[in-house]
ChimeraX commands (.cxc) that place a marker at each C-alpha (Angstrom):
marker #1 position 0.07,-21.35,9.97 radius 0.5
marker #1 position -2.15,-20.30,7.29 radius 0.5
marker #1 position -1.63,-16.87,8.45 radius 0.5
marker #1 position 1.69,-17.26,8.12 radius 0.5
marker #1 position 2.08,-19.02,4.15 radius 0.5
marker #1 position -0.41,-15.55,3.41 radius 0.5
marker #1 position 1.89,-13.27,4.98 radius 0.5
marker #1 position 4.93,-15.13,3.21 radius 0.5
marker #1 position 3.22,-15.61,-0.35 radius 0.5
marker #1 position 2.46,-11.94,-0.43 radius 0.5
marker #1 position 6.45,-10.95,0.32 radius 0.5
marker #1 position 7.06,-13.42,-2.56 radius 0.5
marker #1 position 4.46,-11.58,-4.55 radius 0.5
marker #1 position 5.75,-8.20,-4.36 radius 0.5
marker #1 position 9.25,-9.68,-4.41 radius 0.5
marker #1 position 7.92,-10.92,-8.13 radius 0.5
marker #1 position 6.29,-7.74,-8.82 radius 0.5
marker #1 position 9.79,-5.76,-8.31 radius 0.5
marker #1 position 12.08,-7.65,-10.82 radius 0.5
marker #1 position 9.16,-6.75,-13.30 radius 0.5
marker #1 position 7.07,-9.50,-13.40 radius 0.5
marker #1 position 3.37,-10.25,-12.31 radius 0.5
marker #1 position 2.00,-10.85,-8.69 radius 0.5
marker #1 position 1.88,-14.66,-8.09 radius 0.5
marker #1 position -2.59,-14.28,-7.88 radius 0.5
marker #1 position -2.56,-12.89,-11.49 radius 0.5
marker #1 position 0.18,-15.74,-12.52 radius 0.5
marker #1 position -2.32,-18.19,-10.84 radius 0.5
marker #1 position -5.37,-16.60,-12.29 radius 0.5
marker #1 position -3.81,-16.86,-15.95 radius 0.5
marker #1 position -2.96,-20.19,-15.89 radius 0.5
marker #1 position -5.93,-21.95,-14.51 radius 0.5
marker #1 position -7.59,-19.59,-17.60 radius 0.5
marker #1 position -4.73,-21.42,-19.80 radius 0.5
marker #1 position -5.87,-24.92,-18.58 radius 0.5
marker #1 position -9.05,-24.55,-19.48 radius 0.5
marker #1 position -8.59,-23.75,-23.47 radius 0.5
marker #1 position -9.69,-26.03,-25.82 radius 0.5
marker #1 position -12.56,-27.13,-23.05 radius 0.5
marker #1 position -15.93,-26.67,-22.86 radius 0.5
marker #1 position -14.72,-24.85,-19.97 radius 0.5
marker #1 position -13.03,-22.24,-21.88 radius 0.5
marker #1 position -14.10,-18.85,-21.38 radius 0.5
marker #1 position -12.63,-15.64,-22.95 radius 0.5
marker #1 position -12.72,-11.77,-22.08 radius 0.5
marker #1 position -12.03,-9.30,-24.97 radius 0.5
marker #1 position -12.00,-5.38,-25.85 radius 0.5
marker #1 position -12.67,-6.53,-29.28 radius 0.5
marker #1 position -16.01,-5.31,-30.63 radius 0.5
marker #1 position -18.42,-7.93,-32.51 radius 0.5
marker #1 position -16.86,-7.36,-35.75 radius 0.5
marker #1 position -13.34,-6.69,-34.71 radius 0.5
marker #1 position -13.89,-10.41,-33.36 radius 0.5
marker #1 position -15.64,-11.42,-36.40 radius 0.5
marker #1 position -12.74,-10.27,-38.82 radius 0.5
marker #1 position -9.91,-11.83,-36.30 radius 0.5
marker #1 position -11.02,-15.01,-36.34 radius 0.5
marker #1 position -11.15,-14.72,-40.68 radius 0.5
marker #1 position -7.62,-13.94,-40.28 radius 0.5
marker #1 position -6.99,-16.96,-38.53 radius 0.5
marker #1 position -6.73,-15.82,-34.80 radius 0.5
marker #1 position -8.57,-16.89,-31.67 radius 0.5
marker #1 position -8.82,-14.65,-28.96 radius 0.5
marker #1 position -7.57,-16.25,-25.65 radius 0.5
marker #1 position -8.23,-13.43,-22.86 radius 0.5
marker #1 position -7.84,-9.68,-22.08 radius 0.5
marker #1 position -4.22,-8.62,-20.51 radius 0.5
marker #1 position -3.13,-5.95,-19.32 radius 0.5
marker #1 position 0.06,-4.37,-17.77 radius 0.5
marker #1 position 0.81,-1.41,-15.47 radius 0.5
marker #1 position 3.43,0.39,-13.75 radius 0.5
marker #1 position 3.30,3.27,-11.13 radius 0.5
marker #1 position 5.85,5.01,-10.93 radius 0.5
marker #1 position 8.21,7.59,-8.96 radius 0.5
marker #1 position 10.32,10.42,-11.28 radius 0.5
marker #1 position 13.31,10.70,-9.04 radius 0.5
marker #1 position 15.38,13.85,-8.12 radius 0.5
marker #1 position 16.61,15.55,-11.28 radius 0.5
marker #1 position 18.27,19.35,-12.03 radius 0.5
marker #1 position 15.41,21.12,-12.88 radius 0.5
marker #1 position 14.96,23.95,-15.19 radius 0.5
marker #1 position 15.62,26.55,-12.63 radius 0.5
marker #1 position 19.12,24.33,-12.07 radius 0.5
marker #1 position 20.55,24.39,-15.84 radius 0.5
marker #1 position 21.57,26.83,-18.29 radius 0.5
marker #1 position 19.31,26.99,-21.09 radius 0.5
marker #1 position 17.24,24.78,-22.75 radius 0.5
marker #1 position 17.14,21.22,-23.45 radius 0.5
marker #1 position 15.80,17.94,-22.71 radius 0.5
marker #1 position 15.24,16.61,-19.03 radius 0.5
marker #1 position 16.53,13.29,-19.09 radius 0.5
marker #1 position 15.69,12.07,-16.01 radius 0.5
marker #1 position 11.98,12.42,-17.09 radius 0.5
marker #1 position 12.17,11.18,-20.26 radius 0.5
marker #1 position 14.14,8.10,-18.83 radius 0.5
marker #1 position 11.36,7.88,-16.10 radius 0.5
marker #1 position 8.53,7.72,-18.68 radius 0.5
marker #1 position 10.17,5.03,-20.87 radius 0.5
marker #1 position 11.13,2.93,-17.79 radius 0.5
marker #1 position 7.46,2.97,-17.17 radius 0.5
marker #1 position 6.28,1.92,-20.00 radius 0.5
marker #1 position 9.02,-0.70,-20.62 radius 0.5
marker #1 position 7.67,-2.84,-17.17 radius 0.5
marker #1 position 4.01,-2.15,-18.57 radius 0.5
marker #1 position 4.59,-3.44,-21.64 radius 0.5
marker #1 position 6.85,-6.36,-20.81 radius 0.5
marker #1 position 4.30,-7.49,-17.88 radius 0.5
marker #1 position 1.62,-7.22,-20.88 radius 0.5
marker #1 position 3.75,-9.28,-22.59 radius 0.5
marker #1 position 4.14,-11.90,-19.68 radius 0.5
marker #1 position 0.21,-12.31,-19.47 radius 0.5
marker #1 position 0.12,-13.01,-22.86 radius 0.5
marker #1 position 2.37,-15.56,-22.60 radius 0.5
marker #1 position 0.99,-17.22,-19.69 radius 0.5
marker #1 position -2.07,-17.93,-21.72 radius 0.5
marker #1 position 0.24,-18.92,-24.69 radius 0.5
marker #1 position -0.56,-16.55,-26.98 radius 0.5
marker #1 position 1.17,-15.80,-30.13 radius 0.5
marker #1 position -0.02,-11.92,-29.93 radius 0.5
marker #1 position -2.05,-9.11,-28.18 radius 0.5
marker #1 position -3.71,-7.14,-30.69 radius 0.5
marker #1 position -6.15,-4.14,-30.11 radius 0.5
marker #1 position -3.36,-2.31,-27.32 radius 0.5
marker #1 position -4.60,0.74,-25.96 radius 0.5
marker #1 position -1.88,2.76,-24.02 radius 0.5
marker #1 position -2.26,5.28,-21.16 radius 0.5
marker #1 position 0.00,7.38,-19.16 radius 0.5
marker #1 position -1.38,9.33,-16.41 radius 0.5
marker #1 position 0.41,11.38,-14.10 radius 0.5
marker #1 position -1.41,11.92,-10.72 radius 0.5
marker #1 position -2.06,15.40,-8.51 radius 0.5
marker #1 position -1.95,13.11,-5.27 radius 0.5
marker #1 position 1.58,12.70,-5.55 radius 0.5
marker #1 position 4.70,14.73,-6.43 radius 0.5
marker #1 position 6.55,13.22,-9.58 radius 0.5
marker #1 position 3.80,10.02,-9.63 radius 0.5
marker #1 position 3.37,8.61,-13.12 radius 0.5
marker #1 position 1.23,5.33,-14.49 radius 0.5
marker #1 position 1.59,3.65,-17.69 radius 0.5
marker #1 position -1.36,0.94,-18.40 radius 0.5
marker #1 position -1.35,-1.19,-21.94 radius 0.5
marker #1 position -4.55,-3.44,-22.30 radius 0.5
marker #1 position -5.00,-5.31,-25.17 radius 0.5
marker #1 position -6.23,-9.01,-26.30 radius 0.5
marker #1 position -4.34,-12.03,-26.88 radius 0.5
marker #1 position -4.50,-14.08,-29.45 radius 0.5
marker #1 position -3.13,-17.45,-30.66 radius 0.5
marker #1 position -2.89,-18.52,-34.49 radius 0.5
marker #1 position -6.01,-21.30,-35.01 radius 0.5
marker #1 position -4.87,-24.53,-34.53 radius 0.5
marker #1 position -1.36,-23.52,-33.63 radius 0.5
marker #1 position 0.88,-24.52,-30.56 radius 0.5
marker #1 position 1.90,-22.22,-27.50 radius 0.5
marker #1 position 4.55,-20.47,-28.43 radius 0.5
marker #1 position 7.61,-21.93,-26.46 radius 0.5
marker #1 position 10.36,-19.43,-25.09 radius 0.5
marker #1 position 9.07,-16.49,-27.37 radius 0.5
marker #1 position 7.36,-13.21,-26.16 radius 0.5
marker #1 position 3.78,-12.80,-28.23 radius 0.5
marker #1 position 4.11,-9.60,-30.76 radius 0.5
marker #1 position 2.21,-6.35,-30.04 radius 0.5
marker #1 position -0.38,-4.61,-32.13 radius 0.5
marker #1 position -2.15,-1.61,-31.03 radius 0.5
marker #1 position -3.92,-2.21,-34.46 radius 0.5
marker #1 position -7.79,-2.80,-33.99 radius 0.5
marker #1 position -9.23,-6.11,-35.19 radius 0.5
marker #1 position -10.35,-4.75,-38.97 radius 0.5
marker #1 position -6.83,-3.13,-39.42 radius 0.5
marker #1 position -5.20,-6.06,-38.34 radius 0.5
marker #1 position -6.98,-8.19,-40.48 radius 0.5
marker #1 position -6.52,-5.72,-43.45 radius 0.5
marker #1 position -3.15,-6.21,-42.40 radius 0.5
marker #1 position -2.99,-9.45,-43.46 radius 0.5
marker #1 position -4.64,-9.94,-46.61 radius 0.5
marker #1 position -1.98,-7.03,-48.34 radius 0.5
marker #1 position 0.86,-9.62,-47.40 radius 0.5
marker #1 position 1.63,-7.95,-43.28 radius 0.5
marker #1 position 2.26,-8.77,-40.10 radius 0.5
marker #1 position 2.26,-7.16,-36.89 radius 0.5
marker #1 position 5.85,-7.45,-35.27 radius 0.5
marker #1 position 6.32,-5.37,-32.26 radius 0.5
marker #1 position 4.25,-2.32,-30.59 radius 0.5
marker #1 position 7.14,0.49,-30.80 radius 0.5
marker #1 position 7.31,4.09,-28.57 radius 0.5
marker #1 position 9.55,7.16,-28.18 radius 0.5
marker #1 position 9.20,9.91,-25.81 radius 0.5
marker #1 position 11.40,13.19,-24.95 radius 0.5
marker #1 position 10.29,15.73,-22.10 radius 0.5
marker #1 position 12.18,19.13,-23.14 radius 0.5
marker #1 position 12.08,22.27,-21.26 radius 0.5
marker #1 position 12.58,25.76,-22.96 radius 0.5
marker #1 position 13.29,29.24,-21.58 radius 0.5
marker #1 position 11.04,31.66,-23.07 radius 0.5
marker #1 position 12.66,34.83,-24.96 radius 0.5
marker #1 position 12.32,38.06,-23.89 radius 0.5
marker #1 position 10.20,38.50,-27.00 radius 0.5
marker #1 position 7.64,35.31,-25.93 radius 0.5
marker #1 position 7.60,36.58,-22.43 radius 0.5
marker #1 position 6.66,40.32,-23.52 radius 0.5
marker #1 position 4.34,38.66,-25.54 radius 0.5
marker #1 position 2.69,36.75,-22.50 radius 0.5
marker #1 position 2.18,39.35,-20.24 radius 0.5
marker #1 position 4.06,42.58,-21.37 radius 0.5
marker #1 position 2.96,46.18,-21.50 radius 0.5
marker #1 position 2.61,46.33,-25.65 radius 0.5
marker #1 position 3.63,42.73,-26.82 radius 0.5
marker #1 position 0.49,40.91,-25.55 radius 0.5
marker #1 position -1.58,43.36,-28.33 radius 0.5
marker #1 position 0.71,41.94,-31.37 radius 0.5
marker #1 position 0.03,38.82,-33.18 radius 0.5
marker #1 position 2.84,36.84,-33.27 radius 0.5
marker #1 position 4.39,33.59,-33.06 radius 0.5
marker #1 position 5.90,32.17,-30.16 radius 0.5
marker #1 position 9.49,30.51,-32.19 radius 0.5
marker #1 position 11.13,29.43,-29.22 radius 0.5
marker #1 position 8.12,27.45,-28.05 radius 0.5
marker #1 position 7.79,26.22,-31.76 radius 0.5
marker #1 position 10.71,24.91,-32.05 radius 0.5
marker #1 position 11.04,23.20,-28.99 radius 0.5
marker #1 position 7.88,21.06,-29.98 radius 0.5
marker #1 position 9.86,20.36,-32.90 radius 0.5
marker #1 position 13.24,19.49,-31.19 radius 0.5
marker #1 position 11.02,16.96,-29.14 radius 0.5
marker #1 position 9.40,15.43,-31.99 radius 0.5
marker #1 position 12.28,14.29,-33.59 radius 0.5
marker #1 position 13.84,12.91,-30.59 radius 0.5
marker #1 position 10.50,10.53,-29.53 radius 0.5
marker #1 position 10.24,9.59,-33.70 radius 0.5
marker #1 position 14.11,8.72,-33.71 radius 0.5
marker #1 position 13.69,6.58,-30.64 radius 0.5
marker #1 position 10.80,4.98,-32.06 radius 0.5
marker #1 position 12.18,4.18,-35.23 radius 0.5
marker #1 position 15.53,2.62,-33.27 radius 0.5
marker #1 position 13.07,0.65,-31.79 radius 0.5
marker #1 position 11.21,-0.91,-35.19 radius 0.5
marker #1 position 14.76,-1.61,-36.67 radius 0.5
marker #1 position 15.99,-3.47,-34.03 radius 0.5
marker #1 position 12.90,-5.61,-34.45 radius 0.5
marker #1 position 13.87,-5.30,-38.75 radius 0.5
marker #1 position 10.83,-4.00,-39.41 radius 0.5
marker #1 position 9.72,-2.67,-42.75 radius 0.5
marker #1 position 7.98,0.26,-41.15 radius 0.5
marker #1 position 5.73,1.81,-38.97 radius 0.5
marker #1 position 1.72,1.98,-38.71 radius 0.5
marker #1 position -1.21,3.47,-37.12 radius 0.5
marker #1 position 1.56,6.02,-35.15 radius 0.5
marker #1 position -0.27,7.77,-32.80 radius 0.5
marker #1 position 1.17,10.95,-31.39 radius 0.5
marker #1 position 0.31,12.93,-27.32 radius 0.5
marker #1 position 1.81,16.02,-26.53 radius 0.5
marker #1 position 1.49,17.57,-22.92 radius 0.5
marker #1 position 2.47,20.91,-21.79 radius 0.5
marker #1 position 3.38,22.59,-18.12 radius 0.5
marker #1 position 4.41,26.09,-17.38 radius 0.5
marker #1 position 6.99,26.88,-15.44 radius 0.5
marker #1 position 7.47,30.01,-13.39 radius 0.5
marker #1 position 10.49,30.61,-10.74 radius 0.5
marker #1 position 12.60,33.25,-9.68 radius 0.5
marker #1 position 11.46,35.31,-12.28 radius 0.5
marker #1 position 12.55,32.52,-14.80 radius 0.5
marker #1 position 9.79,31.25,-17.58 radius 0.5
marker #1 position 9.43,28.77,-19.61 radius 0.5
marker #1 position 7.44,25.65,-20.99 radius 0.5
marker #1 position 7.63,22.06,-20.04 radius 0.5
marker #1 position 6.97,19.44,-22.56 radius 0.5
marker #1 position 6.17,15.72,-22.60 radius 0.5
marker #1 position 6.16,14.07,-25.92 radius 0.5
marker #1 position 5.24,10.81,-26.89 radius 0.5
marker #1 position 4.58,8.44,-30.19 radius 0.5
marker #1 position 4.04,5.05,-30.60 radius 0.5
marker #1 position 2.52,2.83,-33.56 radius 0.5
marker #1 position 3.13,-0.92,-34.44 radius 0.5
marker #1 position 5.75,-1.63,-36.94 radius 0.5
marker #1 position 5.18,-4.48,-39.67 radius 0.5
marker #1 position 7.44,-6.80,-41.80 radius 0.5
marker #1 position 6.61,-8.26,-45.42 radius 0.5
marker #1 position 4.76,-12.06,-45.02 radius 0.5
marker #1 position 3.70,-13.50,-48.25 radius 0.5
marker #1 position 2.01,-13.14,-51.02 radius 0.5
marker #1 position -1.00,-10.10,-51.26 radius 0.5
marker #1 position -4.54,-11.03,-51.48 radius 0.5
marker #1 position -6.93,-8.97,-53.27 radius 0.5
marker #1 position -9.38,-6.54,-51.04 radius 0.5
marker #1 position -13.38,-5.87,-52.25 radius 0.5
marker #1 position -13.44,-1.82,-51.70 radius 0.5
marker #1 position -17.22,-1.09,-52.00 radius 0.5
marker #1 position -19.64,2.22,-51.52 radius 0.5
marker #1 position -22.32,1.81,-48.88 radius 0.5
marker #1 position -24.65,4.63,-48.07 radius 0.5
marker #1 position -26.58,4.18,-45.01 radius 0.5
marker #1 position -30.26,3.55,-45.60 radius 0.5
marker #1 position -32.75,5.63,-43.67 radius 0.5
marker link #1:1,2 radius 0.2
marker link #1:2,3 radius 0.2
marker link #1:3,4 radius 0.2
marker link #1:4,5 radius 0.2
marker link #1:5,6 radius 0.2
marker link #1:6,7 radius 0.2
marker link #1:7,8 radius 0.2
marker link #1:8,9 radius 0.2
marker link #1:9,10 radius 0.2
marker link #1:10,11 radius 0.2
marker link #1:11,12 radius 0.2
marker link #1:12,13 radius 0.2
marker link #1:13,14 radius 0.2
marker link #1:14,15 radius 0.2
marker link #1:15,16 radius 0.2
marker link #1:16,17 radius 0.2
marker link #1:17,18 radius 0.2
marker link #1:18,19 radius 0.2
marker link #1:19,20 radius 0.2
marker link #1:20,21 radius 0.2
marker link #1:21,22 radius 0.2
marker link #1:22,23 radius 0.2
marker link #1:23,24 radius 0.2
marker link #1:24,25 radius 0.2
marker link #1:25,26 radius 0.2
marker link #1:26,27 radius 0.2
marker link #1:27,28 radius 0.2
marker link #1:28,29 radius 0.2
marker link #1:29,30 radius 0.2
marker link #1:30,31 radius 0.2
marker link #1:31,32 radius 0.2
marker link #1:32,33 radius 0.2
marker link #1:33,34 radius 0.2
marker link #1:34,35 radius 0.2
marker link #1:35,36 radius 0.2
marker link #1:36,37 radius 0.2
marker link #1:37,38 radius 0.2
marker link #1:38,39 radius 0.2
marker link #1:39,40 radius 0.2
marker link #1:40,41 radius 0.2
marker link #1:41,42 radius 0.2
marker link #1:42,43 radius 0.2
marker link #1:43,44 radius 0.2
marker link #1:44,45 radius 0.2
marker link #1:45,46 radius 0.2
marker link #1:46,47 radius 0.2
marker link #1:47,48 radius 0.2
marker link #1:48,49 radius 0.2
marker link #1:49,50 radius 0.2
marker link #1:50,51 radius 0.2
marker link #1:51,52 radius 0.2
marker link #1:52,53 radius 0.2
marker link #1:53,54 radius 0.2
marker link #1:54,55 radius 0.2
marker link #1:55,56 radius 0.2
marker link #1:56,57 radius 0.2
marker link #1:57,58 radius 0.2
marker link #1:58,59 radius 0.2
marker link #1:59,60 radius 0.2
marker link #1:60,61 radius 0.2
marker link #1:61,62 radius 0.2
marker link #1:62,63 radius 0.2
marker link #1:63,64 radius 0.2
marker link #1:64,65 radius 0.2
marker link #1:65,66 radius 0.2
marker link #1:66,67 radius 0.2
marker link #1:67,68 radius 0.2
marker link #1:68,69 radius 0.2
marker link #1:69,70 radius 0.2
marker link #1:70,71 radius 0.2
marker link #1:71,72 radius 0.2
marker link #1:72,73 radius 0.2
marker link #1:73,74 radius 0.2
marker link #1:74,75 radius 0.2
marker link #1:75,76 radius 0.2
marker link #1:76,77 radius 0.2
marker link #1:77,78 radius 0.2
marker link #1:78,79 radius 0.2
marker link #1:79,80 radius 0.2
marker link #1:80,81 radius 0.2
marker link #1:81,82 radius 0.2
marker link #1:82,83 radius 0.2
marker link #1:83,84 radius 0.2
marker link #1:84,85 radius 0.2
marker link #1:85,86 radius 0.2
marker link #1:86,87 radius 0.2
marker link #1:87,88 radius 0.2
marker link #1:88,89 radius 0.2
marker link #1:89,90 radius 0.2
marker link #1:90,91 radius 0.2
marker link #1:91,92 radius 0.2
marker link #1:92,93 radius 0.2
marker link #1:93,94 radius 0.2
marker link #1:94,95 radius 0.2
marker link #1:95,96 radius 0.2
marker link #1:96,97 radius 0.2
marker link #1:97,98 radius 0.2
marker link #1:98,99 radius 0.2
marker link #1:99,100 radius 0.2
marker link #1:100,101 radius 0.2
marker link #1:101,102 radius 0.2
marker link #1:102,103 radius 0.2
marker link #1:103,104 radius 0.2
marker link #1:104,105 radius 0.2
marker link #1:105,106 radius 0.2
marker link #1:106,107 radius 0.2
marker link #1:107,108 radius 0.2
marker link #1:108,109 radius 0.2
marker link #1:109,110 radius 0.2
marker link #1:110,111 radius 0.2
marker link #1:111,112 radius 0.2
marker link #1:112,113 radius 0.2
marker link #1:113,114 radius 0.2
marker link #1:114,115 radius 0.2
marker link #1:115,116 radius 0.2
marker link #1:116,117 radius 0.2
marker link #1:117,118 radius 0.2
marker link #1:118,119 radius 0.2
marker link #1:119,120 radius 0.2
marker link #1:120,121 radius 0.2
marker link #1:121,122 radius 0.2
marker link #1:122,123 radius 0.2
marker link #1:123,124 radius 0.2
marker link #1:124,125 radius 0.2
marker link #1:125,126 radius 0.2
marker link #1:126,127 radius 0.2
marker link #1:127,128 radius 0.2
marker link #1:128,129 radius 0.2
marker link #1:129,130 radius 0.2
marker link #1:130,131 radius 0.2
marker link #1:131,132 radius 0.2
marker link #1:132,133 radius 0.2
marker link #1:133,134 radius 0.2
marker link #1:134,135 radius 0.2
marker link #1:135,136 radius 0.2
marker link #1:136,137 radius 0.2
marker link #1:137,138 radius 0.2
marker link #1:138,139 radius 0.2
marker link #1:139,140 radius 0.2
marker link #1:140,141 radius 0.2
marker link #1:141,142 radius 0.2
marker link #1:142,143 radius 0.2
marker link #1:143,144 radius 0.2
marker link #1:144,145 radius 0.2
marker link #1:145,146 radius 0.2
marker link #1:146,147 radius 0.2
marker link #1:147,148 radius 0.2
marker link #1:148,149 radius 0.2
marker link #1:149,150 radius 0.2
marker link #1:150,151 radius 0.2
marker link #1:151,152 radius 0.2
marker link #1:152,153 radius 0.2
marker link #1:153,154 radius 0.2
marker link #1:154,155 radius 0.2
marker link #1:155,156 radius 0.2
marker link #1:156,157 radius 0.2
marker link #1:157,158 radius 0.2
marker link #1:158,159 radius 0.2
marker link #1:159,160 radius 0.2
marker link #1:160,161 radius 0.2
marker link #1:161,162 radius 0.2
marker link #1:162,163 radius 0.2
marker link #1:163,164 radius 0.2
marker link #1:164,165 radius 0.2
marker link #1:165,166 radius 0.2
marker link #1:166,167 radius 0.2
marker link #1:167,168 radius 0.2
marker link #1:168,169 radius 0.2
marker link #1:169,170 radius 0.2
marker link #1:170,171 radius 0.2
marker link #1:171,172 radius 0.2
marker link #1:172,173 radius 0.2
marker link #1:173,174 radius 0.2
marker link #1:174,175 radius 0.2
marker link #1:175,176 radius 0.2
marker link #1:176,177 radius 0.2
marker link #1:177,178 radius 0.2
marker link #1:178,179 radius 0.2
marker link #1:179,180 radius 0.2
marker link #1:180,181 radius 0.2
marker link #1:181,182 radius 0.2
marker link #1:182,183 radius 0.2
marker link #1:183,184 radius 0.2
marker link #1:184,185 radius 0.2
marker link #1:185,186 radius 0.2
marker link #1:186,187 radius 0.2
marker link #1:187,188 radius 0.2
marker link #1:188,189 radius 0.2
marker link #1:189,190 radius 0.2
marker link #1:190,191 radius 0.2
marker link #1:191,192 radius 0.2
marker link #1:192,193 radius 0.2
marker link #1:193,194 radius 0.2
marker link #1:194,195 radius 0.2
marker link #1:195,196 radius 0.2
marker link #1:196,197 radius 0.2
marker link #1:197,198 radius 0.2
marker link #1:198,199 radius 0.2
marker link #1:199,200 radius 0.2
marker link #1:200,201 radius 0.2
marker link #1:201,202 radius 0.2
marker link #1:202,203 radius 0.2
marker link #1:203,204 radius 0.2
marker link #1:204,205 radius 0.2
marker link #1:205,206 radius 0.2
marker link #1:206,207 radius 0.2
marker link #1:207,208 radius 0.2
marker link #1:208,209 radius 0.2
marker link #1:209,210 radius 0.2
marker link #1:210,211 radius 0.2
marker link #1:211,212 radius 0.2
marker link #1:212,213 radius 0.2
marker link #1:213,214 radius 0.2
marker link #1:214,215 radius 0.2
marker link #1:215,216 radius 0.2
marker link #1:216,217 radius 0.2
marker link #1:217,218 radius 0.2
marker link #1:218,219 radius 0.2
marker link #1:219,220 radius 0.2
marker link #1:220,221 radius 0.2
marker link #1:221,222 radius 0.2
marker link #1:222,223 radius 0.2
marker link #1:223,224 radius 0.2
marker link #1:224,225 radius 0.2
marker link #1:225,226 radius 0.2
marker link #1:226,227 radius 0.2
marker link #1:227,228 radius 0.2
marker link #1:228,229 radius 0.2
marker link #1:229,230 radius 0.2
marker link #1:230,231 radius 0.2
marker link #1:231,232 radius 0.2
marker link #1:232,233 radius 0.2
marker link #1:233,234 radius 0.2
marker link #1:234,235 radius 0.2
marker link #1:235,236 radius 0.2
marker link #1:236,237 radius 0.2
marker link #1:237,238 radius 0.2
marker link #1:238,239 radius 0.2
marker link #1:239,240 radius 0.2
marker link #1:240,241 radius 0.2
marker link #1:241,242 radius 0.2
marker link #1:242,243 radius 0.2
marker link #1:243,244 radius 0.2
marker link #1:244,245 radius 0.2
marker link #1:245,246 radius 0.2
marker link #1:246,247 radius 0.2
marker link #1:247,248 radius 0.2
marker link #1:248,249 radius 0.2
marker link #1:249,250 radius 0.2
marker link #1:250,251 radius 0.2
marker link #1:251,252 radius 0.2
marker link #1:252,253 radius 0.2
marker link #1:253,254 radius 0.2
marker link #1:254,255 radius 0.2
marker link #1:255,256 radius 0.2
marker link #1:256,257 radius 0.2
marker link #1:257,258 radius 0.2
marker link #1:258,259 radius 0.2
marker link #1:259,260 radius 0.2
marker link #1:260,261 radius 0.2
marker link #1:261,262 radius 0.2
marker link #1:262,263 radius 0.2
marker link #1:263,264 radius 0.2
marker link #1:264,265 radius 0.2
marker link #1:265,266 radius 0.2
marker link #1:266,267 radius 0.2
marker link #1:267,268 radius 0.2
marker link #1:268,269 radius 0.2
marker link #1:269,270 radius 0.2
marker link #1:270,271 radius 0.2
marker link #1:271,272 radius 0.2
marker link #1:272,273 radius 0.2
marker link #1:273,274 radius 0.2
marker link #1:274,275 radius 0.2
marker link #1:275,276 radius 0.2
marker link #1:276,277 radius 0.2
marker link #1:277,278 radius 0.2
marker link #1:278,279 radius 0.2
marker link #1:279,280 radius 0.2
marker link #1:280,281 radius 0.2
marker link #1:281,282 radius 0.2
marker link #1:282,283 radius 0.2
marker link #1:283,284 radius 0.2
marker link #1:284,285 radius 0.2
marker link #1:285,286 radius 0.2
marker link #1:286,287 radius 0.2
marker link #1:287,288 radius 0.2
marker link #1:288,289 radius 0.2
marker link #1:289,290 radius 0.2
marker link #1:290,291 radius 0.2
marker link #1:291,292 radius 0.2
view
């Protein structure tokens, strides 16, 4: 029998895990760590260094646990490079990618909750594609959750996002800020390479010139603007004022078949995005030189 209720929790669990949400031990895990807040049982677990603590809790915060979220993930079939005519963007990895990162960030976003935060500050986010397996792909976001001193659990209401560290989010603050929302945009583009980049490359007199590749130029910036546009659809759907602490990763793969070359690239940004929230409070701005 108790065989049995294992075998059927973990179908449940993975059942769970495939509409996007969280496997039933971390649900349990996260709420017996809710049940014990305001306890002397409470105990907390935090990427937050001593003073990025120190400065959250002047900003009124508490820090409530550690979350984190993660998705592995399969790119599907798509027509390849060798498959289209020319270049552009391959949508079926760019969809892929933000797929990805939408379940890790939403189960991030669950954890929080389960503790009833009001926020995870500090996010760190990874993307990792592995050499094990053909079109594998992980997106991790770990961050801390926090809950406004004093406040009540947040009731039907995801926590915001912040990949701000604790000293900018408490900067933040005092100039009249808040954190709303933890935005990204990605584009994977492939471009042919001219006859002129692939003299350059490996031809007989090209490859002693120096010269710019244009095509290859210009395909960074036709992916560019496609991850910042989708980010900023992102912050103004959330009516944010702007964005902060963007963060930009770039990846590259060459591509070489049936006499066909080209470049491969994966493009990502992300930052948090921030409304107005009262009035501004005045910031001491001193010079200190290290002694010794």
């Amino acid at each position: 029998m108790r065989q049995q209720a294992s075998n059927e929790r973990d179908i449940a669990s993975q059942a769970n895990v495939a509409k996007g949400g969280l496997p039933l031990n971390a649900i349990d895990r996260l709420r017996e760590q809710a049940s014990k807040q305001g306890t002397p049982k409470h105990f907390f677990t935090s990427d937050l260094s001593v003073n990025e603590l120190l400065l959250t809790h002047q900003c009124g915060f508490e820090p409530l646990g550690q979350v984190m979220g993660s998705s592995i993930y399969h790119v599907g079939w798509y027509a390849g490079p060798g498959w289209q005519w020319g270049s552009g963007e391959l949508t079926v990895i760019t969809e892929a990618y933000r797929e990805a990162r939408v379940l890790a960030m939403s189960r991030l976003q669950q954890e929080a909750q389960l503790l009833g935060a009001d926020g995870v500050v500090g996010v760190r986010l990874t993307q990792v594609a592995y050499d094990w397996g053909s079109g594998m792909i992980e997106f991790m976001a770990i961050g801390t959750a926090v809950r406004e001193t004093g406040a009540p659990a947040l009731a039907n209401q995801l926590p915001f996002v912040s990949g701000l560290s604790g000293q900018d989010h408490y900067a933040l603050r005092r100039i009249g800020f808040k954190p709303v929302g933890f935005v990204v945009g990605n584009c994977t583009w492939f471009q042919y390479a001219s006859w002129q980049t692939q003299n350059a490359m490996g031809g007989i007199f090209g490859a002693f010139v120096n010269q710019e590749l244009w095509d290859f130029t210009q395909a960074v910036y036709a992916s560019r603007e496609l991850a910042m546009d989708r980010m900023e659809l992102e912050s103004r759907r959330l009516n944010a004022s702007g964005i902060v602490g963007v963060v930009v990763d770039s990846s590259y793969d060459f591509y070489e078949q049936n006499n066909q070359r080209g470049l491969i690239l994966h493009f990502t940004a992300w930052g948090t995005c921030v409304v107005a929230d009262g009035a501004q409070a005045e910031i001491d701005i001193s010079a200190v030189v290290p002694a010794g």
